[in-house]
PyMOL CGO cylinders between C-alpha atoms (Angstrom):
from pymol import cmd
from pymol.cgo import CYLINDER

trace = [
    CYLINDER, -4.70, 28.18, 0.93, -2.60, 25.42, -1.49, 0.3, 1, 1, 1, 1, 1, 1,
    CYLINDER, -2.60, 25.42, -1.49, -4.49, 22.20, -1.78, 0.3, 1, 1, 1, 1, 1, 1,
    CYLINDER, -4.49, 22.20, -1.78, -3.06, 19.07, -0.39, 0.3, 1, 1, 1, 1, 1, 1,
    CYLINDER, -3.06, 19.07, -0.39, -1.34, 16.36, -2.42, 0.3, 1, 1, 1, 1, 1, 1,
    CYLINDER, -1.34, 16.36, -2.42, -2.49, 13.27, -1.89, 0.3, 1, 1, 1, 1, 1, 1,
    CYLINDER, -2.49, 13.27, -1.89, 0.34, 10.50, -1.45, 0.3, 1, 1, 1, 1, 1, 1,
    CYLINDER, 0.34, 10.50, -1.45, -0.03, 8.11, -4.37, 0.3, 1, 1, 1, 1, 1, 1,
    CYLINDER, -0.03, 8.11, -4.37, 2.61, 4.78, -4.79, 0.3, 1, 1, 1, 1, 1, 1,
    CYLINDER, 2.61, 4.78, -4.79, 2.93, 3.03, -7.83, 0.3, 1, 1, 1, 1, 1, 1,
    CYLINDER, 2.93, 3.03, -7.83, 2.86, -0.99, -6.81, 0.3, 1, 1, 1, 1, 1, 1,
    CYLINDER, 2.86, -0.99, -6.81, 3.51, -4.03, -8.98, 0.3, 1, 1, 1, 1, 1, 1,
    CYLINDER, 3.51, -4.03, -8.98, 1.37, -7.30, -9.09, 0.3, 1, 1, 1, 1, 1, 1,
    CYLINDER, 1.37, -7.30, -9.09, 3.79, -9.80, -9.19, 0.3, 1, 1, 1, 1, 1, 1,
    CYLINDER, 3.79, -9.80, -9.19, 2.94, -13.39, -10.14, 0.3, 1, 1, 1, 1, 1, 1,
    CYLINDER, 2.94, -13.39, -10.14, 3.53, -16.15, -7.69, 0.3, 1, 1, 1, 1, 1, 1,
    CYLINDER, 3.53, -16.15, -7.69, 4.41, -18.50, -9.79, 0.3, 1, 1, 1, 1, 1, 1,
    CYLINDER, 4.41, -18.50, -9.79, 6.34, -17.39, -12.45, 0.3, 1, 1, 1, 1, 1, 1,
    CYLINDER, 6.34, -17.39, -12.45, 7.70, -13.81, -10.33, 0.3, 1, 1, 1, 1, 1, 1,
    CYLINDER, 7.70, -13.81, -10.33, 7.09, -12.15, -13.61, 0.3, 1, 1, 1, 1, 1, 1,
    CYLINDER, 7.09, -12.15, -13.61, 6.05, -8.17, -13.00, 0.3, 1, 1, 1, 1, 1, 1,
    CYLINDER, 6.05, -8.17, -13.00, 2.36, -8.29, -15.13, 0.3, 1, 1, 1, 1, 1, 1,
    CYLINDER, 2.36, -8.29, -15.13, 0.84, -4.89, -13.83, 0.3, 1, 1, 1, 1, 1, 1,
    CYLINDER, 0.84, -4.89, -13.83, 1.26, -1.43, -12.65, 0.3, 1, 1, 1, 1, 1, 1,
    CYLINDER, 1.26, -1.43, -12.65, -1.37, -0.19, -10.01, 0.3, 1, 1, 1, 1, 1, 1,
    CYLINDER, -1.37, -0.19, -10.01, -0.88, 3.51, -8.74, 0.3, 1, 1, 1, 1, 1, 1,
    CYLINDER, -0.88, 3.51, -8.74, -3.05, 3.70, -5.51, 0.3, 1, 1, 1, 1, 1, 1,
    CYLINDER, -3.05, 3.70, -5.51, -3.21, 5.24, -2.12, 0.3, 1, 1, 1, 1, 1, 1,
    CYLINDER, -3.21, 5.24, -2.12, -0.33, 4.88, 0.51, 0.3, 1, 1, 1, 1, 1, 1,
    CYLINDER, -0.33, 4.88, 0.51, -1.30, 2.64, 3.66, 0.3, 1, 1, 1, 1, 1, 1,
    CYLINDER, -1.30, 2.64, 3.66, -3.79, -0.12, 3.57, 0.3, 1, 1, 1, 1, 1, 1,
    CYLINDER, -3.79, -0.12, 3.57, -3.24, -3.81, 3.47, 0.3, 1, 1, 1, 1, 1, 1,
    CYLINDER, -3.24, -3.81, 3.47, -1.30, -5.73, 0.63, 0.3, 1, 1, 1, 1, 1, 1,
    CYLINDER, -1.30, -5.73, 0.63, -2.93, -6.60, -2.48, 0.3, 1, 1, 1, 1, 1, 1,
    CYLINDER, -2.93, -6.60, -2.48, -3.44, -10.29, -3.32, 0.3, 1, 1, 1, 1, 1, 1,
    CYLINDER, -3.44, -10.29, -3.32, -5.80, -10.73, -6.77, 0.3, 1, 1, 1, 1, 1, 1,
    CYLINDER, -5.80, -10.73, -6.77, -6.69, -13.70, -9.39, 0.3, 1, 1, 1, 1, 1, 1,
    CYLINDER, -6.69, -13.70, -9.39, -5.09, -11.65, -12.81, 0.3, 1, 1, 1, 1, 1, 1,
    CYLINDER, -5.09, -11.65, -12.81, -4.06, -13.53, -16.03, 0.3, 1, 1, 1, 1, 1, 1,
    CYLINDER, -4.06, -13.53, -16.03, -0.73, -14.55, -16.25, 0.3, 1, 1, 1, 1, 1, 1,
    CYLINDER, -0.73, -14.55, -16.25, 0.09, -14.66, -20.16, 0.3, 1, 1, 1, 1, 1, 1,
    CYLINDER, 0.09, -14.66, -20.16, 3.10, -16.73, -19.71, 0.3, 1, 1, 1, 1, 1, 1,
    CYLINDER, 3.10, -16.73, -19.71, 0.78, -19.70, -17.79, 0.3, 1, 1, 1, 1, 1, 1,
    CYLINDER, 0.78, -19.70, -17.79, -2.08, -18.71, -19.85, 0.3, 1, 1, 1, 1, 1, 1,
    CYLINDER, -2.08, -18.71, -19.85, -4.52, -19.04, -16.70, 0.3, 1, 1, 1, 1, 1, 1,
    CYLINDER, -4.52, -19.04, -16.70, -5.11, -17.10, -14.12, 0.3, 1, 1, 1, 1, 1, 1,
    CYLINDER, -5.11, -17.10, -14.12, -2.99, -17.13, -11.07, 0.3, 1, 1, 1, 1, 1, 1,
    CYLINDER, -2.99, -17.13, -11.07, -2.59, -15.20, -7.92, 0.3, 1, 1, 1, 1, 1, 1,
    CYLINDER, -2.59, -15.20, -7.92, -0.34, -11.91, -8.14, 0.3, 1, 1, 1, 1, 1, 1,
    CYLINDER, -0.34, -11.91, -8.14, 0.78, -10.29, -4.77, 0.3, 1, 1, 1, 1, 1, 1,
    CYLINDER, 0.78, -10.29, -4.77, 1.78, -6.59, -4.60, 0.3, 1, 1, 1, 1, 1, 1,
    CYLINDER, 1.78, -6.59, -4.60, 5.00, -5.79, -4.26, 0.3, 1, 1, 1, 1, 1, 1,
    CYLINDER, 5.00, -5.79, -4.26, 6.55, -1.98, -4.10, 0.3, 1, 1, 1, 1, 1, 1,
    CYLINDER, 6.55, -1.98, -4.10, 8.93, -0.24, -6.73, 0.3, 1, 1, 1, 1, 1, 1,
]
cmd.load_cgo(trace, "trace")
C-alpha cells in the first residue's frame, strides 16, 4: 500500500501594521488562524502578524 500525503499549506504572517509579508510558515491544513507577537524590522518592535494564505 502507497503512503498518504499529508496536506501541507504554505501561510504568510502578515504585519498589522505595516501589511508587510515578514514570514513563511508551511503547516497543516485546517485549524484556527494564526495570530503571533514576531519582529517587524521595518517598526523595529514587535508587533502582531496575522496569517494570511498564498
Amino acid at each position: 500500500m502507497a503512503k498518504s500525503k499529508k496536506k501541507v499549506e504554505t501561510v504568510f504572517l502578515v504585519c498589522e501594521e505595516t501589511g508587510d509579508h515578514n514570514y513563511t510558515l508551511r503547516r497543516k491544513t485546517g485549524g484556527e488562524k494564526l495570530k503571533l507577537s514576531k519582529y517587524s524590522p521595518r517598526l523595529r518592535k514587535h508587533t502582531l502578524h496575522a496569517e494570511k494564505k498564498k
